[in-house]
N, C-alpha and C positions, 0 to 999 in steps of 0.2 A: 307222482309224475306231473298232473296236473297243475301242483303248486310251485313246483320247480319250473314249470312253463311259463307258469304266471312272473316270477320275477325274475327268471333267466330266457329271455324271448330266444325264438329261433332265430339265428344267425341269416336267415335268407328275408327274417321279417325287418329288419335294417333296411331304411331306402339310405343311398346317396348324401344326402342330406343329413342324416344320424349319423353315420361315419366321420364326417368332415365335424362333428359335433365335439369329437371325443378330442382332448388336450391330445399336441404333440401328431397325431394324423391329418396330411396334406395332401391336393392335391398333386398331380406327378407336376402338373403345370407350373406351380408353386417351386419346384424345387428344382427346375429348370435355369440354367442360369444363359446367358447369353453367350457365344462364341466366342472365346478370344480370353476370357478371363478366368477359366479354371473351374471347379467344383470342391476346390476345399479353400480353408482358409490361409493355409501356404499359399496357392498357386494365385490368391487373391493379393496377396502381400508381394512375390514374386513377381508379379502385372504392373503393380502401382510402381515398385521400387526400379522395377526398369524402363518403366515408361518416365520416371522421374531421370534416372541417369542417361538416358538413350535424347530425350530432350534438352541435358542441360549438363553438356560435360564440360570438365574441368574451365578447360581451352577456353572458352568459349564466355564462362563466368569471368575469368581470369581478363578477357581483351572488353567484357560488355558489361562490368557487374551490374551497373544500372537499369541493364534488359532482364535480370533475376525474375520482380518481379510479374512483370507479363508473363515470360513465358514458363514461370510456376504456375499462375494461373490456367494461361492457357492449355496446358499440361493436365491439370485438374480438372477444367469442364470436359477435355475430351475422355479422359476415364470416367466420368459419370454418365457418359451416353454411354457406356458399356454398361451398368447396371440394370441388375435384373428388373424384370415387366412387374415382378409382385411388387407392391406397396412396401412390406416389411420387409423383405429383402436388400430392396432396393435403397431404405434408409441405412440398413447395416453396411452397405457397400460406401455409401454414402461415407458412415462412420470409418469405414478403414480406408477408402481415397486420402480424405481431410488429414489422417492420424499420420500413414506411411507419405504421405505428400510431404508434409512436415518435419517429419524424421530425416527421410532419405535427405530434403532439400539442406537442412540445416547440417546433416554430415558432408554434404557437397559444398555448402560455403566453408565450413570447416576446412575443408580439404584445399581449397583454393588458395593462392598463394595471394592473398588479399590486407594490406593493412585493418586493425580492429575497427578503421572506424571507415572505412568503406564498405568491409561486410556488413557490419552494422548499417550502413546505412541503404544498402541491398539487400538485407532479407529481412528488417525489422517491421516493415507495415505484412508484407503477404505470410510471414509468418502466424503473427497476432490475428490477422483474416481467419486461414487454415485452425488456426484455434478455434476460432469463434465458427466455423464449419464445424468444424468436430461436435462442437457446445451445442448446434444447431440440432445434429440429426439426433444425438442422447435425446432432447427434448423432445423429438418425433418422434421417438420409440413409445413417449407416456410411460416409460419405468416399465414397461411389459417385455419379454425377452423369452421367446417361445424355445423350448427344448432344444431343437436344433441348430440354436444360436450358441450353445455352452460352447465350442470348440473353437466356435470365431471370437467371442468374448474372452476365453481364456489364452488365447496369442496374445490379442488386446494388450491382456493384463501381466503379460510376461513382458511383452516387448516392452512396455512403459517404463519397465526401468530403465531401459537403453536412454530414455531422456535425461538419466543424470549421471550415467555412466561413460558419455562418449572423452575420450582421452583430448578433448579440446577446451578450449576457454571461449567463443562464439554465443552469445543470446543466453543465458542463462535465467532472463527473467521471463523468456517467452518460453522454453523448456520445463520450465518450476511452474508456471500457468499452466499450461496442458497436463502437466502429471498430475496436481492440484485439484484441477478442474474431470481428471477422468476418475480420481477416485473418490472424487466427491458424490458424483451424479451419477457412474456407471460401478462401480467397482464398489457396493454399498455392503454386502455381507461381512458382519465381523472377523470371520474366521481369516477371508480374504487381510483385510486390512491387520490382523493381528502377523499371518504369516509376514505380511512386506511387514511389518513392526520392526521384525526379528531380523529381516533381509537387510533393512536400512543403517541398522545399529552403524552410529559414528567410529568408527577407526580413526587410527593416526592419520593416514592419506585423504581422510574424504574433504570430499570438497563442501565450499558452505551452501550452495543446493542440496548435495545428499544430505547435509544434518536439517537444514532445512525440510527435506521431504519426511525424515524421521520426527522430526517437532509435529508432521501435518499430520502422519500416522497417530501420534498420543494426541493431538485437539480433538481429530474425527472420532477418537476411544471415549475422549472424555479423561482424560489422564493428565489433567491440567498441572497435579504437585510434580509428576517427573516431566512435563512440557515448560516448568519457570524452571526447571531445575537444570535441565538440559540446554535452556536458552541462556544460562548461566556462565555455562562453560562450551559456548556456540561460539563460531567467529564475530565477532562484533557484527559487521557486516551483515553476519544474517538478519539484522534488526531491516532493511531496506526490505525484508518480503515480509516483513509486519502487517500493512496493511490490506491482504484480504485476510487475515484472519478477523483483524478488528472488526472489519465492513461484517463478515460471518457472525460474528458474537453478537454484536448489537442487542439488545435487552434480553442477555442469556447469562445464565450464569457463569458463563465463561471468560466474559467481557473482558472483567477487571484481572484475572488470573492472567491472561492475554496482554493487558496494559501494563502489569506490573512488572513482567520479563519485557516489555518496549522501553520501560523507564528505565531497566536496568543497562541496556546495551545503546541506549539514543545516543550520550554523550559520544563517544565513541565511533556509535553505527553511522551519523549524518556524516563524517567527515571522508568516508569511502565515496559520496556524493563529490563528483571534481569540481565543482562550477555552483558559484553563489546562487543564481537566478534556478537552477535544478534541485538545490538545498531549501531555498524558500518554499518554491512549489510543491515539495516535497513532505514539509514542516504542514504546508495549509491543510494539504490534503488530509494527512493524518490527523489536524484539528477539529476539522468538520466533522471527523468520525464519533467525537467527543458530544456526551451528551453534558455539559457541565452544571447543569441546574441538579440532574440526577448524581453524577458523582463528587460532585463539593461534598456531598452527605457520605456515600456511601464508600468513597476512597479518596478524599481532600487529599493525603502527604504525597498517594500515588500521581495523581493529577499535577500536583505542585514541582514533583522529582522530573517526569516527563518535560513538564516545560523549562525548569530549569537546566535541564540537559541540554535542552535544542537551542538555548538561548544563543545568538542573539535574534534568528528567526522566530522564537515564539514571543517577544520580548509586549506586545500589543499584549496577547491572550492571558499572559502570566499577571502585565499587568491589572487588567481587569480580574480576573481572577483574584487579586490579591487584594483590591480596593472592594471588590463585592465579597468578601468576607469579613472584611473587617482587619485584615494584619496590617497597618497603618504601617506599623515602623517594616515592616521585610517592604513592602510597596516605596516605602523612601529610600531604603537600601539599595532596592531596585534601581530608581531613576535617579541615584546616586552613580552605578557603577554603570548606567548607561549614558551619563552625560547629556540624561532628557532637558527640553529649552522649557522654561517655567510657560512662557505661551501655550503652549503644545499642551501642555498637562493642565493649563487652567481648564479646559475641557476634556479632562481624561482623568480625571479622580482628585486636583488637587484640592477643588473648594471642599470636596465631604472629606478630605484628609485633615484638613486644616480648621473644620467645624466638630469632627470627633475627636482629633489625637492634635491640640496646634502645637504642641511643644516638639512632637516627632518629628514637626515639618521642617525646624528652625536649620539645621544642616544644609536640606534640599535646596533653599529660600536664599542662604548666603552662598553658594558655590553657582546656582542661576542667576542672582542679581551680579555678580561678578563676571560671569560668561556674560552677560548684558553688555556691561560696562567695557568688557573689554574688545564687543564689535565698533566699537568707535564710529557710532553714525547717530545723527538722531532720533531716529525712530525708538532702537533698540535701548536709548537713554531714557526715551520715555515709561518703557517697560520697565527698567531697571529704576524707577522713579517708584510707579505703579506699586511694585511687586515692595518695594521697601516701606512703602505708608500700611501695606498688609502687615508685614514682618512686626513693624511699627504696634501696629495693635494686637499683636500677638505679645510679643514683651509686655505690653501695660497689660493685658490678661493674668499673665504668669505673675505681674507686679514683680519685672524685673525692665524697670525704665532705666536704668544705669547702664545695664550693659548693649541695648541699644544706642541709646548715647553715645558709648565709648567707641562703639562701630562705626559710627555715624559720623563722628568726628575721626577716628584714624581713616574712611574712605573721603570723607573732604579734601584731609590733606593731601591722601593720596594723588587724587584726582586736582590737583588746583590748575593744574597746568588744561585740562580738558573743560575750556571753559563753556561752549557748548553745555555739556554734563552737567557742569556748577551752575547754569542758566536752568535750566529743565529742573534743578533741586528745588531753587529756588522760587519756580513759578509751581511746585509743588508744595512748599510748604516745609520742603524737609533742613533747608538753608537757609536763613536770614542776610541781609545786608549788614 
């Protein structure tokens, strides 16, 4: 009995203090919640969601859309003055304000009898906000989530699917963000993430968010061969929520498995982008992602397939790419079917083209000095002078003076009437009297 005392103590020899020690036991203070917003996590959900529609009906979006976002906002800070006095609590309310603010608000634009690009242009900042509240309080949690959180966590993570299930076409990039973003940070146990696996599965109907969310499912497993595999037979389309995964892979093995389903859907995927200036920006972003000193080596064709997709936005990067390795003739190829100006490129890879490969260059050389010739001003004959005294000694390289010659005399005759042109030959060298 003694010994049994020793390492099972009396129950009355507990202070206060060892109680509140042991996981999962609170004070009653602790589990108190404030007036007005419930004690489960229905009646927390319940609160937000009608405090969302009681603030911001229909009518009301439909005569003001441009007042959305205030009074989402405004809507949001006043339910956060309802949350609970404990610290932990108080961020988990936090979590589900942010989440059902979000929801409810974007099924209400939905709902509203709004052109796409009004609602868009009414819920697209305070939505993306509401995310990044959401984003906020996970981080306040520190990854700790005390027992009596399972029940609010687990709505959470029911209700999230309702982000890519609502029967609308509204925000689909700030909706695929938040689901993204909750099962990244909060929603981390595999079991969890294998069940939505199963949930997600692409059908005939789904939409390219849901196959989307399903791609995000096998990245976060690590199931890279059925994530290219899937992104395969994915709407093209879905190549536009490419880049948080890339931004996520960065020096992981997953990188390039990630890159090599983008190269496959880019062609394709950029042209759901409507608007040139959205496409470019779009193109850079994705570039920056790029480590390209690291994968010249480790996946050159993938690298090369990619830019050649997005051309003519990646048309700078490809070319560098293609001059810092050495492919001479695809790099002339290149600034062959882009109708680059031989100025331009004399500082962007011609001199090392034409000092490693000069006979690859002679194509690029005659279709430039011709675009020269045919700006009919001076300046541009001076170039077109220039650039033929190079060509010039690229022929005597090769010891093919003849066929320079022949050039040279059928573009004289050509040109006789541009006498300008024929003055500039001839203060060149390339003309005689």
């Amino acid at each position: 009995m003694t010994k049994a005392k020793t390492f099972l103590p009396d129950q009355s020899s507990l202070t206060r203090a060892d109680l509140f020690s042991i996981p999962g036991v609170m004070r009653a203070s602790d589990l108190r919640r404030v007036q007005g917003i419930g004690h489960s996590p229905e009646q927390w959900k319940e609160t937000i969601t009608a405090a969302v529609y009681n603030k911001l009906p229909i009518q009301q979006i439909e005569e003001h859309p441009y007042n959305t976002e205030y009074a989402a906002k405004d809507v949001y800070q006043q339910l956060l003055k309802k949350a609970p006095s404990d610290r932990e609590w108080a961020v988990l309310f936090r979590m589900f304000a942010a989440f059902y603010t979000f929801s409810s608000l974007s099924e209400r634009l939905d709902e509203a009898n709004l052109a796409a690009e009004t609602a868009e242009r009414a819920g697209y900042d305070v939505l993306f906000y509401l995310a990044d509240e959401t984003f906020d309080a996970i981080k306040m949690t520190g990854g700790v989530m005390p027992f009596a959180f399972e029940p609010y966590i687990d709505l959470l993570k029911d209700d999230t699917g309702r982000l890519l299930s609502f029967p609308f076409e509204h925000f689909p990039n700030a909706r695929l963000d938040l689901y993204r973003l909750l099962w990244d940070s909060l929603f981390t146990k595999t079991d969890w993430r294998r069940e939505e696996l199963q949930r997600t599965l692409p059908g005939s109907g789904s939409s390219t968010i849901q196959t989307a969310a399903h791609m995000h499912q096998l990245y976060l497993l690590g199931e890279m061969d059925k994530f290219t595999e899937t992104a395969a037979a994915a709407p093209a389309d879905v190549f536009l929520h490419f880049l948080h995964w890339l931004q996520d892979a960065k020096r992981s093995d997953r990188f390039i498995p990630v890159l090599r389903a983008a190269a496959a859907l880019a062609g394709d995927g950029i042209l759901f982008i409507q608007d040139e200036y959205s496409r470019r920006l779009f193109v850079r972003q994705l570039i920056r992602l790029l480590d390209e000193d690291d994968l010249s080596v480790r996946a050159p064709l993938v690298v090369k397939e990619l830019y050649t997709a997005l051309l003519p936005f990646s048309y700078v990067s490809l070319s560098y790419f293609l001059i810092g390795r050495g492919d001479y003739a695809e790099w002339v190829d290149l600034q062959l079917l882009m109708n680059a100006d031989l100025p331009d490129l004399d500082r962007a890879g011609l001199k090392t083209a034409i000092k490693e490969a000069p006979g690859v260059t002679l194509p690029l050389l005659h279709q430039g000095i011709a675009a020269l010739i045919a700006q009919r001003n001076r300046n541009s004959y001076r170039q077109a002078v220039k650039f033929s005294k190079r060509m010039r000694t690229i022929y005597k390289k090769l010891k093919r003076n003849d066929e320079f010659e022949r050039w040279l005399d059928w573009v004289a005759n050509d040109t006789k009437r541009l006498r300008a042109f024929q003055e500039e030959c001839k203060k060149g060298g390339l003309l005689h009297d």
